[in-house]
N, C-alpha and C positions, 0 to 999 in steps of 0.2 A: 522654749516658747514663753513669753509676758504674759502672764495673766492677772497679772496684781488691777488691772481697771475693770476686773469680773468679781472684785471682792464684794458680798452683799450681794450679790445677783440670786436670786431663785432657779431651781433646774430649767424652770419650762424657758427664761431667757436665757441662760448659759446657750441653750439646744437652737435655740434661734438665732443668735450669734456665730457661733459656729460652722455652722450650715454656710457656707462661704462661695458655692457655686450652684448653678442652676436655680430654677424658677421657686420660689416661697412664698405662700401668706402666711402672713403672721397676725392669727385675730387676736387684736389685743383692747383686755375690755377697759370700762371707766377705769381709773385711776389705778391701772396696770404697769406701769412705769413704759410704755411704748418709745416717747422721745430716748430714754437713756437707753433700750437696744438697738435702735437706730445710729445712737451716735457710737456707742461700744460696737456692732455691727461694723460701720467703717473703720473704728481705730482697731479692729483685731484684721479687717482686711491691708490695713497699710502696714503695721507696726509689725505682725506674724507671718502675714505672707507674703511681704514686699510688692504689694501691689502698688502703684503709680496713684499717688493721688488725682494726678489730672485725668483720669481712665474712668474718675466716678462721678455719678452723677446721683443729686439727691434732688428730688421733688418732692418742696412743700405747697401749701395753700396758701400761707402769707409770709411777705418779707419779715418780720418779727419772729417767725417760727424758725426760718432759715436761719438770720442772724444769731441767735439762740444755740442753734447749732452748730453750729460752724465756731462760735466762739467755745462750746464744748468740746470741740474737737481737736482745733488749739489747745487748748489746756490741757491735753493730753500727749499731745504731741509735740510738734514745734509749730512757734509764730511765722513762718512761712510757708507752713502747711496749708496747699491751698485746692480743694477739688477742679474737678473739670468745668463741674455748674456744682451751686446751690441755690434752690429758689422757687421761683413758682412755674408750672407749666406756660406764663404770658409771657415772664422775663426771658426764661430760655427760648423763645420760641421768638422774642424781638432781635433777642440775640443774633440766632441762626441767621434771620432774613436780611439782618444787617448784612452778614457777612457775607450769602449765597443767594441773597433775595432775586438779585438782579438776572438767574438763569428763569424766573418767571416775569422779566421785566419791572420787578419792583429794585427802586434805586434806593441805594444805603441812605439815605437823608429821608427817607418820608415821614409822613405825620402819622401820630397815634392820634384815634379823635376818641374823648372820654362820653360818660355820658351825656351831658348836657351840650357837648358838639353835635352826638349824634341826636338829640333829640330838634336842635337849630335844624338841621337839615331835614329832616320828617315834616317838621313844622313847614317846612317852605313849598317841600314835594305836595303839602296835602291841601296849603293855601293854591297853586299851581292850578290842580289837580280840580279843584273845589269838590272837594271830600268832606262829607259831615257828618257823616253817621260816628266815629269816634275819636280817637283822641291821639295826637304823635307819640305817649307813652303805652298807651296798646300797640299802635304797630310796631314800636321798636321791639316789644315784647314779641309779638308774633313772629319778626325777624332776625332776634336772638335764637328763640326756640329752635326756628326751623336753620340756623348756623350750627346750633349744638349739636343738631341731626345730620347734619353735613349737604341738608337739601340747598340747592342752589336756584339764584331766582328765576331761570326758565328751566324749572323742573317744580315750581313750589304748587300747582296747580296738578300736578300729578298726586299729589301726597293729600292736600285739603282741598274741599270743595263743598264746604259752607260757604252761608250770604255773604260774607264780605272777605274770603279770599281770592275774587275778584282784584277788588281794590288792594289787598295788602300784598298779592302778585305786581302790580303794578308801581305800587310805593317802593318795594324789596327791590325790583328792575333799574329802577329811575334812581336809589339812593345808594345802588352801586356802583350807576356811572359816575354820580357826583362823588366819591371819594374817590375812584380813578382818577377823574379829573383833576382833583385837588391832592394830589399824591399822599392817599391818607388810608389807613388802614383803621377799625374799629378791632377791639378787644378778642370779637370772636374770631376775624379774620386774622388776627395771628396765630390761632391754632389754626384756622381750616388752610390757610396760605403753606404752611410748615408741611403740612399733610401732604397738600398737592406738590406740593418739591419734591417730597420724599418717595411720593409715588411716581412720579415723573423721571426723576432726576435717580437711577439708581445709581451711580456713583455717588452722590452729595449722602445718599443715604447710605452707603457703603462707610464715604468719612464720618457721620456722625457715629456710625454701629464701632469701627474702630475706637474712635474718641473716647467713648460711654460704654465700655463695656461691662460697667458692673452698675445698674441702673435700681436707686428703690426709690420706693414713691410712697408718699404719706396720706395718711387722710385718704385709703383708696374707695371706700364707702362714699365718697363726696365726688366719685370722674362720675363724665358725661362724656356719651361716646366721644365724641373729639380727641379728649384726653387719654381715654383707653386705647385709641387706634395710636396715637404718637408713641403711648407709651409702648404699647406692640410692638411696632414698627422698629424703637430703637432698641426693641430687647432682642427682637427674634431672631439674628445672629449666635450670640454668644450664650441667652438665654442667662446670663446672671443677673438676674431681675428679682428683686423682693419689692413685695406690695405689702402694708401694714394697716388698718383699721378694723374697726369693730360695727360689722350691720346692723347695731339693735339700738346704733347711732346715727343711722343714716335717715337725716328728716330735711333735706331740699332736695326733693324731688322736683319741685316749683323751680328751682334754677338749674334742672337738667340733670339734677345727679341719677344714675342710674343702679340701681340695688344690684341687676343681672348682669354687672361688669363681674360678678363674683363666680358667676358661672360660664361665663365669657371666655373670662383668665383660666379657667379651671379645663376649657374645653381648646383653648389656645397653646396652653404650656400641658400638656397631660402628665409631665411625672415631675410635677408640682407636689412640692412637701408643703405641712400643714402644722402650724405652732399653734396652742392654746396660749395666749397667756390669760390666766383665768387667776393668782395670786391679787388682790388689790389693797393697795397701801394706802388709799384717802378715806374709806367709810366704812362704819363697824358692821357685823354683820347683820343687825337688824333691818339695817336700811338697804342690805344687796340681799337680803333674803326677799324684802319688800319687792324691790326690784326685780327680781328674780322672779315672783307671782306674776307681776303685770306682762314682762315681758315674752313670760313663758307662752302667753295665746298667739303670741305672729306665728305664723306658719311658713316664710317666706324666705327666710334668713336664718343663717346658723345664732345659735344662741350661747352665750357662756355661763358658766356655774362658777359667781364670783365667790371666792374665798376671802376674808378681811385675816390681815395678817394682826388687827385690833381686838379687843375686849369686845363680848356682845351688843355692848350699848344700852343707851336708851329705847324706851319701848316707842316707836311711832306714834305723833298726836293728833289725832282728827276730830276736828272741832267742825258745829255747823253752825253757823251766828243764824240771827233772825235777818239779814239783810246785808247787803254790801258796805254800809256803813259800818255796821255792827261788826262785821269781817276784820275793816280797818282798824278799828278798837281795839280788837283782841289781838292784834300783832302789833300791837302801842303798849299792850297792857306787857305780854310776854317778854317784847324789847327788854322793857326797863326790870323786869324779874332778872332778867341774864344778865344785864350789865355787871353787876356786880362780879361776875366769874366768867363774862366773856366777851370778848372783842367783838365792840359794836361796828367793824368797819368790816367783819367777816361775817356778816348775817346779807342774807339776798331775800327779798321779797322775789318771785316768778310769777308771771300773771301768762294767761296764752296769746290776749291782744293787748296793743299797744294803747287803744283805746279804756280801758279796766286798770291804767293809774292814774284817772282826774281822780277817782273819790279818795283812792289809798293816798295822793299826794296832797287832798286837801285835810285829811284826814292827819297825817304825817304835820301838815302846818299847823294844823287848829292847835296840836297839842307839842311843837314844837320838839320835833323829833327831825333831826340833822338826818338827811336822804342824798342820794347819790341818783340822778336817772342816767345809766349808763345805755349805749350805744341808739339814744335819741334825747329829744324836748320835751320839755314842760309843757303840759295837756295844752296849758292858754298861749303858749311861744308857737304853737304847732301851725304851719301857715295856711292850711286850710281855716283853722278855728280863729285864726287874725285876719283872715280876707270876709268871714261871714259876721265877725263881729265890729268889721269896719263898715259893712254894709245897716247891719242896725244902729251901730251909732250916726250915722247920716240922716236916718229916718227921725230922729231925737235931736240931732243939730246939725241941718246942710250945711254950717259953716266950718265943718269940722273938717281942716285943711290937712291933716296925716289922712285920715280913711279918707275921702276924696282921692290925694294922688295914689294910693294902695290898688282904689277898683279901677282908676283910671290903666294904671298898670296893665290889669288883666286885662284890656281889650276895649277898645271905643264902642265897640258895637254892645259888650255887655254894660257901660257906662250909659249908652243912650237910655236902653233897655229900664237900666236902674231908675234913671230920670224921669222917663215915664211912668213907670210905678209909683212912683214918688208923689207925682202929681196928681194920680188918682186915688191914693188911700191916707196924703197925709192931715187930712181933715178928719180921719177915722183912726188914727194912732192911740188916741186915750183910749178906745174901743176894742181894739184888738191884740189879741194876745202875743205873748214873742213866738209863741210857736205857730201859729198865725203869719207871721210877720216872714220868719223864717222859711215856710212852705210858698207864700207869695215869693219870695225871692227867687225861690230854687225855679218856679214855675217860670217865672218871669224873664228870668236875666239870661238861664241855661247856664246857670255857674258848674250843674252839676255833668256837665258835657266834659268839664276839665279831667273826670275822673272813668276808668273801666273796667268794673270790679275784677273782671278777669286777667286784669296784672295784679298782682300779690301786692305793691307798693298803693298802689290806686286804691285798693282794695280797702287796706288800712285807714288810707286816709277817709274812707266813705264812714268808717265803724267810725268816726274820730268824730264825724260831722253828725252822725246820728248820734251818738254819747253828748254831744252838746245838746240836744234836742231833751234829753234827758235834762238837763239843767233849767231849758228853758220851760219844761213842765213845773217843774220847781217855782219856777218863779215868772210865772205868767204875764204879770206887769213886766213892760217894754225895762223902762226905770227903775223895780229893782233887778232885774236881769244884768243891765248895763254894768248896776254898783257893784255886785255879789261878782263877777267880772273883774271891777278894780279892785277890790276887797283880795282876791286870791292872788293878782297882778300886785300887789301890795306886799303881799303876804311875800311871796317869792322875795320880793327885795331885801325886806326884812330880815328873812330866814338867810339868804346871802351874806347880808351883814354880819348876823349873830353866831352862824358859823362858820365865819374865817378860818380856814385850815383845818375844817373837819369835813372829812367822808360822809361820815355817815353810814346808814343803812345803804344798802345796793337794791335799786329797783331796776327790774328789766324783765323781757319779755323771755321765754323758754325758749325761744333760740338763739336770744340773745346771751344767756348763760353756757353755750356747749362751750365745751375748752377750759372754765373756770371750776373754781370751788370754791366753796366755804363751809364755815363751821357751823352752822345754825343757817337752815335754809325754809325758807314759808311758801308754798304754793298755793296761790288763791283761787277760788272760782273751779274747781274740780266737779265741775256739773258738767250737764248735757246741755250740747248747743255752747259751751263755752271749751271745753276739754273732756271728750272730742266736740272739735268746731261745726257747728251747725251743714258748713259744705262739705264734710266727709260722710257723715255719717252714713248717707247710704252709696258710699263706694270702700266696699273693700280693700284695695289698696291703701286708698286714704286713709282709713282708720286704720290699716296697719301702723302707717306712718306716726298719724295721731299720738299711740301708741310708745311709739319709739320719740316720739320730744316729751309725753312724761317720762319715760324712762330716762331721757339726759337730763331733765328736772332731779330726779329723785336723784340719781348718783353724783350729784355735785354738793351733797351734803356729807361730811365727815362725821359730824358726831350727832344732829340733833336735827329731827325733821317734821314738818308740821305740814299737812295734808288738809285746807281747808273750804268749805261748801258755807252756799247759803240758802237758808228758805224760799227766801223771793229775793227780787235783784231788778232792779230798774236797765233795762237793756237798751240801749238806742232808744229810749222816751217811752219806751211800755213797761209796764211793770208785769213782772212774769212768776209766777210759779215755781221755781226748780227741782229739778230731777238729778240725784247726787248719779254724777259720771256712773257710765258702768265699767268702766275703770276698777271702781272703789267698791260698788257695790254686790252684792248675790247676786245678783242678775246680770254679770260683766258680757257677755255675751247671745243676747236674745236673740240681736238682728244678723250676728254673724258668729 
């Protein structure tokens, strides 16, 4: 037997690896090396026990993860070495329908619609319809939701029966003949379509369970029923099925993931074996001891007891500036202390909303500090804050032909709207304030219709609109508003210029960091009402959650971690008090 690609392995993945038949989790925590058992996991089942490459099936979350893999697994083996599937639950699943679609009347050519197809079509049902109460990116959410749940649309009124699932029964109804019609499937309807084959069609699902007989799935903390039922469905034959994730990193709930897929599995497969990997090779142990406190209060999920195979480290830094400004400073100041001993392209600023990097990236500009905003835009590029501030600059020159065609855009009806406003306060413009100016707009036009805090994306963008409100207390004249505006719109260019070909510091959101690391990591705003977020706090679950995205905060740092609070903090245009998270503090748990 080969085992020279088990060299450097730890016991608890040797043990994981090994385990070659029947059902596994494998909890494996932050920076546990999970990807390399996964791939050593296939290469001891091809290479030692001549299993059939085509017989396996690997599911990832994204194409880059897969890619990754599979070129690992090459290098191990031979360049023609090729599985059954590697990929995501959507690829294999357009796959299948391609090939066997058509025993549920779906034809091998039809269309995927993405999202902004499917939101064209909402849009059209709700103009139809003359629907106002909300918005095509809320129904598509509530439409989403209720496909992850596998509820279908004359059943969706069974399930909800609030004020407006009325109307979003009827939107669900009406937006699924129109892809019928248009031979077009939406993202969730290639798992639910796969399902109903499988249930239907038990032959098709006989061929797949031959095909896949040895089935692991990645990232199993992140299924939402749909996914957990496919992955059932194709294991529960041969039952050589390994699932691999770590619960105390499960934080989108909001896009369906379900934590009790873990007791699901457990209640499905019953003599299911169980791996720790609890060794971790990215962060010393200061920082998983750290770790290890916060996470210890979920009650919900198994928890691991991470080992660092490193030196104890530095001691954790928790600083509380006099303000959100002053926050910004002190992670400009500390930067440039490290540069000297540390790569400044592996430092990550984390904030909990997306709206909490205008100050840090104005703050990054003032003093000319090269930044990276990864997996979004620049506060002033963001297009709510370029539709509201096209709207003020109209009010200071109607001739101003970019904003002009920008509101024109959104809608003639909110263009009239504008012009009527217009006409009545713009004799009172030296008089009144931008936040003035701003609140007539919202009154007036119903710009803020576009948005419903109860999608997660919508959501954001509302924090994005009140964080400018913030600015414009700042700076109460209409005209300096505008310039402090070009001034930062400047700035940005500038800073582009001056850092050609540099990264910089990494700004992003804490869910925008799971999957990453770095070696110096900053987490700002660790108060209440900002981490945990103001809508969890009094739901239990939630604040589990909460919980579990500072824990994939804190474990993305390898050597050096800074935990930081402010006094007071100007939040969406008020200035507020703050109360340091109870996270952090003696009092971690009062309300729960």
């Amino acid at each position: 037997m080969d085992e020279s690609f088990l060299t450097n392995l730890n016991p608890q993945q040797k043990k994981a690896i090994q385990k070659t038949s029947g059902p596994s989790i494998i909890l494996a925590g932050a920076g546990s090396g999970k990807t390399r058992v996964l791939v050593s996991k296939v290469i001891n089942l091809i290479r030692n026990y001549k299993i059939n490459p085509s017989n396996i099936l690997m599911i990832t979350f994204t194409n880059k993860a897969a890619k990754e893999m599979q070129n690992r697994i090459i290098s191990n083996l031979t360049s023609n070495t090729k599985l059954g599937f590697i990929g995501t639950f959507h690829s294999m699943c357009a796959r299948i329908l391609r090939i066997d679609g058509a025993k549920l009347g779906i034809g091998n050519k039809y269309l995927i619609y993405d999202e902004s197809d499917q939101l064209k079509v909402i849009k059209k049902i709700i103009k139809e319809k003359d629907i106002k109460d909300f918005t095509p990116s809320y129904a598509l959410n509530r439409i989403s939701s209720a496909k992850n749940e596998l509820i279908s649309p004359d059943n969706y009124l069974k399930y909800f029966s609030d004020h407006r699932a009325k109307e979003i029964s009827k939107i669900y109804i009406q937006y699924q003949k129109n892809l019928l019609k248009n031979s077009a499937l939406d993202f969730d309807d290639l798992l639910i379509k796969t399902i109903e084959l499988f249930q239907k069609s038990k032959s098709t699902l006989n061929k797949y369970q031959e095909i896949y007989r040895y089935v692991l799935v990645d990232e199993f903390q992140d299924t939402n029923l749909a996914q957990y039922l496919l992955t059932r469905l194709l294991a529960s034959k041969y039952k050589n099925i390994t699932v691999v994730g770590d619960f105390s990193q499960s934080i989108y709930s909001w896009r369906g993931a379900d934590i009790k897929n873990l007791e699901k599995f457990k209640n499905d497969f019953p003599n299911t074996t169980i791996f720790k990997l609890e060794k971790n090779y990215r962060s010393t142990q200061v920082i998983l001891d750290f770790a290890h406190q916060i996470i210890l209060k979920n009650k919900t999920h198994p928890i691991l007891q991470l080992i660092s195979e490193k030196e104890k480290g530095e001691e954790i830094y928790f600083y509380e500036a006099d303000n959100e400004q002053e926050e910004g400073i002190f992670v400009v100041n500390e930067i440039r202390k490290l540069q000297g001993t540390a790569n400044s392209e592996s430092i990550a600023l984390l904030y909990r909303t997306n709206a909490q990097s205008r100050v840090l990236e104005e703050v990054f500009l003032h003093f000319s500090m090269p930044y990276t905003l990864i997996g979004g835009v620049r506060f002033y590029e963001r297009r709510e804050i370029k539709d509201l501030i096209s709207y003020i600059r109209l009010f200071i020159n109607p001739n101003d032909e970019l904003s002009k065609d920008r509101i024109i855009k959104l809608g003639k009806r909110k263009w009239e709207k504008f012009k009527n406003l217009y006409s009545k306060i713009k004799d009172q413009i030296q008089s009144i304030t931008t936040e003035q100016v701003i609140n007539r707009i919202f009154e007036s036009t119903g710009y803020l219709e576009f948005y419903d805090e109860k999608v997660p994306e919508d959501f954001s963008r509302l924090e994005n609109i009140k964080e400018l409100k913030s600015v414009a207390i700042r700076f109460p004249d209409i005209g300096n508003f505008l310039e402090q505006v070009a001034l930062v719109e400047s700035e940005y260019f500038e800073s582009e210029k001056r850092n050609v070909g540099k990264e910089g510091i990494k700004l992003m959101t804490l869910h925008q960091s799971k999957g990453l690391e770095f070696d110096t990591v900053f987490i700002t705003g660790v108060e209440e009402g900002l981490l945990p977020h103001s809508r969890s706090i009094d739901d239990f679950f939630q604040l589990e959650e909460e919980r579990r995205l500072f824990y994939v905060g804190i474990t993305r740092a390898r050597h050096r971690l800074y935990i930081l609070s402010a006094k007071k903090r100007f939040i969406f245009g008020r200035l507020n008090y703050s109360i340091k998270s109870r996270f952090i503090s003696d009092e971690d748990d009062l309300l729960f």
